[in-house]
C-alpha positions as CSV (number, residue, x, y, z in Angstrom):
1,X,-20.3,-41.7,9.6
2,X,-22.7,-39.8,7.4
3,X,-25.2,-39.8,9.4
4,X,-23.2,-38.1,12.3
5,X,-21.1,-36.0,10.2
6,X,-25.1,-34.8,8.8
7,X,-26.3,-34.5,12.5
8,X,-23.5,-32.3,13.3
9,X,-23.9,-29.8,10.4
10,X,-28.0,-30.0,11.3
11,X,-26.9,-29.2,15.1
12,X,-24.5,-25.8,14.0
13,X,-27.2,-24.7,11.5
14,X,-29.7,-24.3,13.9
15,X,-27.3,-22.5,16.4
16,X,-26.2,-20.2,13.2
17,X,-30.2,-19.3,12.5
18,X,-30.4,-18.9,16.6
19,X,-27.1,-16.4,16.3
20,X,-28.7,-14.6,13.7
21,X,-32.0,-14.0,15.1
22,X,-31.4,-13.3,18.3
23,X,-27.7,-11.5,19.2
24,X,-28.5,-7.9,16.7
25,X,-31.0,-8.0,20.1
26,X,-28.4,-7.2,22.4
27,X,-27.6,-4.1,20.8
28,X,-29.6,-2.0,22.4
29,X,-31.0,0.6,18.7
30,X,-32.4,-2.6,17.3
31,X,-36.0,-3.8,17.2
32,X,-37.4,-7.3,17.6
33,X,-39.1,-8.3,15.1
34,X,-41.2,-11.7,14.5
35,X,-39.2,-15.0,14.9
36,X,-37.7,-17.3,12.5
37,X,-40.1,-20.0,11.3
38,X,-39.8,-23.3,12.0
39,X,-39.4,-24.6,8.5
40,X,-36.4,-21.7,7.6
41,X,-34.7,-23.1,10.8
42,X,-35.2,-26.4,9.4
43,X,-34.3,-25.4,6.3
44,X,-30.8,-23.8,6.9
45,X,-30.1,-26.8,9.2
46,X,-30.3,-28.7,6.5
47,X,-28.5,-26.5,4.6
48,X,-25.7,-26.4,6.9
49,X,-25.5,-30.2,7.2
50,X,-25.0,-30.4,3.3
51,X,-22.2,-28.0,3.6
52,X,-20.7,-30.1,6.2
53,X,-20.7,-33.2,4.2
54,X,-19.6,-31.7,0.8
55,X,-16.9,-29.8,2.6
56,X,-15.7,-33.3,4.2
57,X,-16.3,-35.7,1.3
58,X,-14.5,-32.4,-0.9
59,X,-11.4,-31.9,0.9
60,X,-11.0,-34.3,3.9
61,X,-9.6,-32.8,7.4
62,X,-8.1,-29.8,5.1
63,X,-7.8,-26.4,5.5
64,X,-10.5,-26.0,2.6
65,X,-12.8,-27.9,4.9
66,X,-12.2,-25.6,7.7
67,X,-12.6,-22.7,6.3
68,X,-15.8,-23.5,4.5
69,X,-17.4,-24.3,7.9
70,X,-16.4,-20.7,8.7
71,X,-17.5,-19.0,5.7
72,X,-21.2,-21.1,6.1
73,X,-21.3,-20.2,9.4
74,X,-20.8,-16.1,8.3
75,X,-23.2,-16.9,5.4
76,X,-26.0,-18.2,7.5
77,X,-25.8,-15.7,10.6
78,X,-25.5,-12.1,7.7
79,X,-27.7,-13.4,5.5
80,X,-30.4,-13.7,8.6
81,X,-29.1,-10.2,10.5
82,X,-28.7,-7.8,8.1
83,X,-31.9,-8.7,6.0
84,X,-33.7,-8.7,9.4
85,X,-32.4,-5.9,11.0
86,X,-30.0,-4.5,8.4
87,X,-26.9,-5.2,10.9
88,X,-23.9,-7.6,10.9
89,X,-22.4,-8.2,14.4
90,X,-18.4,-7.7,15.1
91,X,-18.6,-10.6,17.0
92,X,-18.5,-13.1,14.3
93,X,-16.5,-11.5,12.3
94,X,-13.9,-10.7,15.1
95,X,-14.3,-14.7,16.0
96,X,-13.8,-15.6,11.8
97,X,-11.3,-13.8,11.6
98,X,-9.2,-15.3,14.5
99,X,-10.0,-18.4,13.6
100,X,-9.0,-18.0,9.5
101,X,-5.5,-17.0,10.9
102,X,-4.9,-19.7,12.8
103,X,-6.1,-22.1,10.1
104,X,-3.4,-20.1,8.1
105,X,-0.8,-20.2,10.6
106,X,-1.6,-24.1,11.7
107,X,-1.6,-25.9,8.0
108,X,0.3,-22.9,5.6
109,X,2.9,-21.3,8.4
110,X,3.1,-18.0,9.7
111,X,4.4,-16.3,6.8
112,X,1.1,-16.9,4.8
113,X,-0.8,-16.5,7.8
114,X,0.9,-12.5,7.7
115,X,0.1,-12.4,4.1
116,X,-3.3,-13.1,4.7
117,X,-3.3,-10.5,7.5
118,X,-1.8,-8.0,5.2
119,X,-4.5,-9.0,2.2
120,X,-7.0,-8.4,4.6
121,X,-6.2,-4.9,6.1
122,X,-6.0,-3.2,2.5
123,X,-9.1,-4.5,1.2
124,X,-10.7,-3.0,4.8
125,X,-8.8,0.0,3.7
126,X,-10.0,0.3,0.2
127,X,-13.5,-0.2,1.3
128,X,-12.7,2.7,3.8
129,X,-12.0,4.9,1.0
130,X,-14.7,3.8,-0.7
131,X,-17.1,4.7,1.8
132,X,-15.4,7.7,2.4
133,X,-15.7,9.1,-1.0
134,X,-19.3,7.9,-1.6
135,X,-20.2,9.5,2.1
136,X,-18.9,12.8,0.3
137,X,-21.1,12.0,-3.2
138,X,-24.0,10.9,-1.5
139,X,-24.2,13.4,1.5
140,X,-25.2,9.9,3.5
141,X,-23.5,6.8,4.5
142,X,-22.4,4.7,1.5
143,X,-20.9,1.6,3.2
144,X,-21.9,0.7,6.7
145,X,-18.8,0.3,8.2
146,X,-19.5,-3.4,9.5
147,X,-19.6,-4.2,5.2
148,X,-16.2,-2.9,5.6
149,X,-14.9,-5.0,8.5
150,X,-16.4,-8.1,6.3
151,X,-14.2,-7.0,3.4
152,X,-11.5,-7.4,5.7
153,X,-12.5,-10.9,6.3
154,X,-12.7,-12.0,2.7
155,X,-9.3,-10.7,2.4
156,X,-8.3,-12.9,5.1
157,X,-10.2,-16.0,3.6
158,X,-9.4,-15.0,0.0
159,X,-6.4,-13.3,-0.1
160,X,-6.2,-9.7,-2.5
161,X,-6.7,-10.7,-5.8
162,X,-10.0,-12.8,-5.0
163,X,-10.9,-10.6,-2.5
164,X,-11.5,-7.7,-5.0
165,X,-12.9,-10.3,-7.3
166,X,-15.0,-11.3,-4.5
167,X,-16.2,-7.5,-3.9
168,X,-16.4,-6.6,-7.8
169,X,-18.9,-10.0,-8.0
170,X,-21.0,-8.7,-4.8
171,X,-21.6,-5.4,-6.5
172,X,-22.7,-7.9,-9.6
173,X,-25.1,-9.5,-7.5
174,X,-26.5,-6.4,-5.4
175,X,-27.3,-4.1,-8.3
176,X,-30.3,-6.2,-9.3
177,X,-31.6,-6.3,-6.2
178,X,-31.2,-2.5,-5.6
179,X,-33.0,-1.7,-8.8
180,X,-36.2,-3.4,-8.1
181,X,-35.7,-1.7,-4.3
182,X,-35.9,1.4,-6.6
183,X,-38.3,0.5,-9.2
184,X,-41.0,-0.4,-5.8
185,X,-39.9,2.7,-3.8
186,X,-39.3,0.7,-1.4
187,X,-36.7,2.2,1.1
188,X,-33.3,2.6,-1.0
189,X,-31.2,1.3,2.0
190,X,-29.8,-1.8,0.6
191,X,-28.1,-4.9,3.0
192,X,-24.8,-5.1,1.4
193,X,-23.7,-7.8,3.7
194,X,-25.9,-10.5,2.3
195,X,-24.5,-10.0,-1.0
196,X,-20.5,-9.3,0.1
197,X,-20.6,-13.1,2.2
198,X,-22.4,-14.9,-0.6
199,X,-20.0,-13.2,-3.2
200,X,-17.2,-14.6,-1.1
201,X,-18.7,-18.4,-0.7
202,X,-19.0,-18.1,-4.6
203,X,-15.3,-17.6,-5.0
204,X,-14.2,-19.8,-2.7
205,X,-16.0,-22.4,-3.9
206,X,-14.8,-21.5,-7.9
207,X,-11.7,-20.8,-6.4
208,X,-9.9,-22.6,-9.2
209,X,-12.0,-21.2,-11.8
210,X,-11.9,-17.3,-10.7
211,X,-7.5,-18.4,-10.3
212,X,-7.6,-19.3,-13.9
213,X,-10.1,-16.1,-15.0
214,X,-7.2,-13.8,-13.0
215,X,-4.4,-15.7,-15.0
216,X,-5.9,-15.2,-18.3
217,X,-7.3,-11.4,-18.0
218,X,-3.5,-10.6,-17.0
C-alpha cells in the first residue's frame, strides 16, 4: 500500500513540475527559458509522494487529505511558474478553486461550502484594494492581479481569519527575500506567489496552532 500510495504521489509530482514548466508557454508574452533538471523533477516527485503519504497516514480519506493534495499541487506548479517566468496561471487556480468547493460542499454541506465562497471573495477584494492603493503610492503595479486571485483561493481553503493570517505570514516571509533583491540590485520585481502558496501550506498544516494563536490574541 505504501508503495503505491508513494508511486502515485511520485507520478502527480512530475506532472505538477511538467505543469509548471511548460503551460506559462502557452501564453503567448512569455519566454522559454532552459528546462527543469532532471534531479529538481526528481526531487519534487519525491516531494509530492511524501505529501501524499503524510496526508493519508494524517487524516485518512478526509477532507484534510483532499485538500492538501490540492494545496501541494498549487505549491509545486507557483513555486516553478512564477520564479521562472514570474507568472501564475488562472487555470489552476480556477481548477483549485472548484475543486475546494466541492470538497466543502461533499463532506461539510453547502452552507459551509457558501461560507467558504464568501471568505474567499473578500479576501480577493481586500487584496484588490490593496493593490489598488499601492498602484497609486507606487506609480506601478503593486500586486499582480493573479497574487490576488490566489488570495481568493486561500480564502476558500482557509476561510477569513487564516486567510489574513495566511497573507500577514506571506508578507513575513517575502520581506527577506525582497531585501537582499534590493541590497544586490537585482531587479526589485519580487514573485509574490511563491511566498502567498507556501504561507498558506504553513497554516494549513499549523492549522490548530495558528486557531489557538487567533483565540488567545482576541
Amino acid at each position: 500500500m505504501i508503495i503505491i500510495l508513494f508511486l502515485i504521489g511520485f507520478i502527480l509530482g512530475i506532472i505538477y513540475a511538467f505543469i509548471g514548466e511548460k503551460l506559462p508557454l502557452l501564453v503567448p508574452e512569455v519566454i522559454e527559458k532552459e528546462g527543469n533538471s532532471w534531479i529538481l523533477n526528481l526531487f519534487i516527485g519525491v516531494i509530492n509522494a511524501l505529501v501524499f503519504l503524510i496526508s493519508y497516514y494524517n487524516f485518512g480519506l478526509s477532507y484534510e487529505f483532499f485538500a492538501s493534495l490540492i494545496i501541494a499541487g498549487l505549491v509545486l506548479i507557483i513555486f516553478i511558474s512564477d520564479f521562472k517566468y514570474m507568472i501564475i496561471l488562472d487555470s489552476p487556480l480556477i481548477i483549485s478553486g472548484l475543486l475546494i468547493l466541492i470538497l466543502r460542499a461533499y463532506f461539510y454541506g453547502f452552507k459551509n461550502m457558501g461560507l467558504s465562497l464568501l471568505s474567499g471573495l473578500i479576501l480577493f477584494l481586500l487584496m484588490l484594494i490593496i493593490g489598488f492603493i499601492g498602484k497609486k503610492i507606487f506609480k506601478k503595479e503593486a500586486l499582480g492581479g493573479r497574487d490576488i486571485k490566489l488570495a481568493g483561493i486561500i480564502g476558500l481553503i482557509l476561510g477569513l481569519r487564516l486567510g489574513l493570517v495566511s497573507i500577514i505570514l506571506s508578507s513575513l516571509l517575502a520581506l527577506p527575500y525582497a531585501v537582499a533583491a534590493l541590497l544586490l540590485n537585482k531587479d526589485n520585481e519580487v514573485p509574490y506567489g511563491p511566498f502567498l502558496i507556501a504561507s498558506m501550506a504553513i497554516v494549513f498544516l499549523f492549522m490548530d496552532k495558528f486557531n489557538n494563536l487567533i483565540a488567545f490574541l482576541i
